[in-house]
C-alpha positions in Angstrom: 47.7 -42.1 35.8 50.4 -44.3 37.4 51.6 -47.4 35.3 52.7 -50.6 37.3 54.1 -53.7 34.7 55.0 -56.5 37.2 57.3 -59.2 35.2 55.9 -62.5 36.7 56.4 -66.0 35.4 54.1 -68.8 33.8 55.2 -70.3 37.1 53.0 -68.7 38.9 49.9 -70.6 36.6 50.7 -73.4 38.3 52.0 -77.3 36.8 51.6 -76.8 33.1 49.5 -79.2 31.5 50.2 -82.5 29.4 49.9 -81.6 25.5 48.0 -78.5 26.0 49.3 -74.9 25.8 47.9 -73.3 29.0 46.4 -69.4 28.8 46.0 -67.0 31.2 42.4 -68.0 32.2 44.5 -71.7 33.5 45.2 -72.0 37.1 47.3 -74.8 38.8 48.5 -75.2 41.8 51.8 -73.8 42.3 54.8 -75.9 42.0 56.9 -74.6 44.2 58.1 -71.3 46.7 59.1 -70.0 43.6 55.9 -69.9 41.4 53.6 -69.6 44.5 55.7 -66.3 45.9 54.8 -64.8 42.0 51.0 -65.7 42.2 51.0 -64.3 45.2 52.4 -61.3 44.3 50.1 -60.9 41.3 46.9 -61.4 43.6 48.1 -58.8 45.8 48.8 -56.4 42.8 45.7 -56.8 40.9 44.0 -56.2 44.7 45.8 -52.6 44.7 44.5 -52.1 40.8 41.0 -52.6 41.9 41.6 -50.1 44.9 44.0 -47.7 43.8 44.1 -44.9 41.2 47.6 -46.8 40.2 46.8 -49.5 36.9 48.5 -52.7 37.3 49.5 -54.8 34.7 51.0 -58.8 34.9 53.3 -60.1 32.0 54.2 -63.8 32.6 57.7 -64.6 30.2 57.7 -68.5 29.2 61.5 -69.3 29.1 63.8 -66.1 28.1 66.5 -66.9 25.9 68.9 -64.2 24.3 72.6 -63.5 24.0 74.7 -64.4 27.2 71.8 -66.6 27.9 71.7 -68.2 31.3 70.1 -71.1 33.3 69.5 -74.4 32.2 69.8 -73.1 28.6 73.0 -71.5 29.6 74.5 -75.4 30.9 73.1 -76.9 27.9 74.6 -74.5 25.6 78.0 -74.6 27.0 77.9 -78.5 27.3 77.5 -78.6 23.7 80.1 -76.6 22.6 82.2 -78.7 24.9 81.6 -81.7 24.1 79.8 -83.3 26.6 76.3 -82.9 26.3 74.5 -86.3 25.0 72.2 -85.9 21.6 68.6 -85.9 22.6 65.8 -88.0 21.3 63.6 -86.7 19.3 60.2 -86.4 21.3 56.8 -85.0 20.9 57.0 -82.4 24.0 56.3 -78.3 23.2 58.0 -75.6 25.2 57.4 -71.9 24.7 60.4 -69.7 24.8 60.8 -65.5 24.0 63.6 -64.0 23.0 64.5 -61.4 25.3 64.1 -58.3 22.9 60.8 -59.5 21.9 60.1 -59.3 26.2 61.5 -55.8 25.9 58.4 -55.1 23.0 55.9 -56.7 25.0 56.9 -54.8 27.8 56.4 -51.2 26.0 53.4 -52.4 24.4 51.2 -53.0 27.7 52.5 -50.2 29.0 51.2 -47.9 26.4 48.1 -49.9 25.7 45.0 -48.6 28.0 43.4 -51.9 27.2 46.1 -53.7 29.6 45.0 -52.2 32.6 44.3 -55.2 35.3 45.2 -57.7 33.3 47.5 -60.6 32.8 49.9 -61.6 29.3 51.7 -64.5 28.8 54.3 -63.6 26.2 56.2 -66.0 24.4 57.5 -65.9 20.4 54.5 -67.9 19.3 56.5 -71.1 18.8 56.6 -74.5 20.1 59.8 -76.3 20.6 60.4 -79.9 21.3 63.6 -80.4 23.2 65.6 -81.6 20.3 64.4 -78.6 18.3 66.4 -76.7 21.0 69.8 -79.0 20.8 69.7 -79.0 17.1 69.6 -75.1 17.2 72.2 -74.8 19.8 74.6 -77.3 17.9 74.0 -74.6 15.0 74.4 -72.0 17.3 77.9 -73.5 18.6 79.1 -74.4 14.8 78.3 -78.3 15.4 76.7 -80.7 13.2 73.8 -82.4 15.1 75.2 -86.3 15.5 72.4 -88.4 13.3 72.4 -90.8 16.7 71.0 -89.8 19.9 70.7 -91.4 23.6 67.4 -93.4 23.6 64.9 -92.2 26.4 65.1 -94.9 28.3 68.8 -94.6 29.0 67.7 -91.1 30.7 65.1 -92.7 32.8 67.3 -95.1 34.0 69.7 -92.7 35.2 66.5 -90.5 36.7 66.3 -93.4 39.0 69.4 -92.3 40.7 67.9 -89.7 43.0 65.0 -87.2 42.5 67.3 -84.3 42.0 68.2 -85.6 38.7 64.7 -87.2 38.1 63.3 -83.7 38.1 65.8 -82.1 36.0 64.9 -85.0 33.3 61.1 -84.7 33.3 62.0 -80.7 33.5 63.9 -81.7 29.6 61.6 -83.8 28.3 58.3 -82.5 30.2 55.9 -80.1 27.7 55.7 -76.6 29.5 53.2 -75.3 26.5 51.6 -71.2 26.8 49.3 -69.8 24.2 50.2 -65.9 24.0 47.2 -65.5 21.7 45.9 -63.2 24.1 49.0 -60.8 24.0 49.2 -61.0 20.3 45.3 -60.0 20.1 46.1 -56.4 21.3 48.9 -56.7 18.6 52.0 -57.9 19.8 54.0 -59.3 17.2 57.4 -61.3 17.7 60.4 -60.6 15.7 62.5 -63.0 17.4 63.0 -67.3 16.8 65.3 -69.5 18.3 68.2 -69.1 15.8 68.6 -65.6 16.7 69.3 -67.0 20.2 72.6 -65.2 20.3 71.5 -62.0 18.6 70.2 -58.5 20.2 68.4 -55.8 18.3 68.3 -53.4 21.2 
């Protein structure tokens, strides 16, 4: 029997929600080419799986983090260790994140698992993080002591006024981009992996 694992993205759930972890079963409208170009991919996919001797199955990663990480992560990261980065506020907002070796086991796990076939994962590490949990762990991760004062909120919204490029990359920091991988865990997926080990590979 052929095997297909497409790696899509949450993105392609649509907007997450406002203090609620979305699942699989959640479907927003798309927030942009990005996210609509995966749905549509895994529409098309799951429409050979139903047609096809070939099984299809759709793993959406939350945000990947790992050594050499990249990305917004990446800028934040390298900010810090230079200096320049401002403390964050400490907010209510949840991301999900996965460390990329846990990816790699969640990969070989629905590809071995006959359960899998036609369906979609979210996979994540089974943590929320608020987005000073992240700069607090990335100060660790750089050998800096978290400053005990941070840039108030408002100071960033101010500065979001500017022009929407920067307003969306501050409701992007502060916005809660929550995914339950319950569903991924029930067929026994277990993450190894946390935040801390952000610059740390098993494989």
């Amino acid at each position: 029997m052929k095997q297909f694992i497409y790696v899509s993205s949450v993105k392609a759930g649509g907007k997450a929600f406002h203090g609620k972890c979305m699942s699989e079963i959640d479907q927003n409208e798309t927030e942009d080419i990005y996210g609509k170009t995966k749905r549509e991919a895994e529409l098309k996919l799951l429409d050979i799986d139903k047609h096809s001797d070939m099984n299809v199955v759709i793993v959406r990663p939350t945000l990947v983090y790992g050594p050499r990480v990249k990305g917004n992560l990446g800028l934040m990261l390298s900010g810090i260790k230079k200096g320049w980065f401002p403390p964050l506020p400490k907010l209510n907002n949840n991301r999900s994140m996965i460390h990329v070796d846990d990816l790699i086991r969640a990969l070989l796990l629905v590809a071995t698992d006959e359960r899998t076939n036609g369906e979609i994962f979210i996979a994540s590490d089974g943590k929320d993080y608020s987005s000073r949990d992240i700069y607090e762990t990335m100060c660790s991760i750089s050998g800096k002591t978290p400053p005990q004062w941070h840039v108030p909120k408002f100071i960033f919204d101010i500065v979001a006024l500017l022009n929407q490029n920067i307003k969306n990359k501050v409701n992007k920091l502060f916005g809660d981009e929550c995914y339950s991988s319950d569903k991924l865990q029930s067929i026994g997926f277990k993450p190894q992996c946390s935040l801390k080990e952000m610059n740390e590979s098993s494989f």
